[in-house]
N, C-alpha and C positions, 0 to 999 in steps of 0.2 A: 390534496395536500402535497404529494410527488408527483414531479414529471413521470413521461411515458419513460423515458430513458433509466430512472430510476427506479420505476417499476420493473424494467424486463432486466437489470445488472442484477437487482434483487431477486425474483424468480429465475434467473439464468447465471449465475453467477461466474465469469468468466476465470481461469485459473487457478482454479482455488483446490485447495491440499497440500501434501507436504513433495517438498524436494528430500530424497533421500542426499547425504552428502551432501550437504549445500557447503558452499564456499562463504556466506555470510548468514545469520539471522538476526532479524530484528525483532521488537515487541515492543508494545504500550498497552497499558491497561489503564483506565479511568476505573477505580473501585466504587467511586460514588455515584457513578451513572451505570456500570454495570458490564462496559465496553470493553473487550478487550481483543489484539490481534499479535501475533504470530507472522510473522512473514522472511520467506526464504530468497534467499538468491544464487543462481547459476550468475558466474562472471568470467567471461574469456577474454583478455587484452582489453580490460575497462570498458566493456559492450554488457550490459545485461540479457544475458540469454535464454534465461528462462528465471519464471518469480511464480510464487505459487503462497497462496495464504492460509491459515484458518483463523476462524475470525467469533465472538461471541458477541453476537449488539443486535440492534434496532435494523430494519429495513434498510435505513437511509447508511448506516455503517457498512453493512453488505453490498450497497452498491457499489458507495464510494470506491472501496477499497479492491473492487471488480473490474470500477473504472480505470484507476489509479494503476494497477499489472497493464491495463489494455494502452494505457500512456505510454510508459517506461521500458516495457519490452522489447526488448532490438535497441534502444537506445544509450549513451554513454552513461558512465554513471557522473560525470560533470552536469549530464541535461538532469539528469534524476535529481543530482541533490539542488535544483533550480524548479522542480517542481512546486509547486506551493496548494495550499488547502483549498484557497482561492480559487484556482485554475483546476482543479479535479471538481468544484462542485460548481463550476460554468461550465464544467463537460457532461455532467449530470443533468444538465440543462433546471441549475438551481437549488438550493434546499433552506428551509425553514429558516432565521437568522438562529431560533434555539437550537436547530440540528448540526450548524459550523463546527464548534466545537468537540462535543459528545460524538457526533458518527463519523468525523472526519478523520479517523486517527490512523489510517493506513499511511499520510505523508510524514509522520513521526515515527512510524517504525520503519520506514525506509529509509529514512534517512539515518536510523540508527544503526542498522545492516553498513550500507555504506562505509559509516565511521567506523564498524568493528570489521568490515573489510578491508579499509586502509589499515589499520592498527595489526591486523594480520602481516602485510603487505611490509611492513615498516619491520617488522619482528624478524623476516626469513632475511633479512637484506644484513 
């Protein structure tokens, strides 16, 4: 049913826990499906420096969202908020058309981190 790739994010989970002091957090929760993530951000001069999650779902949500750190890290957060749901599960090397929605939800909490990162950003200024 899962790629290889998705099997070893899942038993291996890249990144994952909390940032003490994060400079951003995000979250989404799906209550009807079960899904829900947590995700922190370290940000230095719009460079994401370090991302770390915890996450409650399906196999396929624990990759994803495995995947998803292993994209964005070291990267701007311009490129992050260009990442899309699309592009994290052909990095996965695919998932279920019913698992897109339900287990993909680490690109919705990243990109809500993000926006309560600028909205920070906007505040000190």
């Amino acid at each position: 049913m899962y790629s290889e790739i998705v099997n070893d994010h899942f038993q291996n989970p890249r990144n994952y826990g909390i940032i003490e002091h994060p400079d951003a957090i995000g979250e989404v929760s799906n209550p009807n499906l079960g899904d829900s993530i947590t995700l922190y951000l370290k940000i230095d001069n719009e460079i994401i420096t370090d991302i770390k999650y915890e996450i409650f779902g399906c196999p396929a949500a624990i990759a994803t969202s495995s995947m998803l750190t292993e994209i964005v890290k070291g990267k701007s957060l311009e490129f992050a908020l260009n990442v899309t749901k699309e592009m994290v599960a052909e990095a996965v090397g695919g998932l279920p058309e019913r698992k897109m929605e339900c287990s993909n939800i680490g690109v919705g909490a990243l990109h809500n981190a993000i926006k309560e990162y600028r909205e920070k950003q906007k505040d000190k200024k």
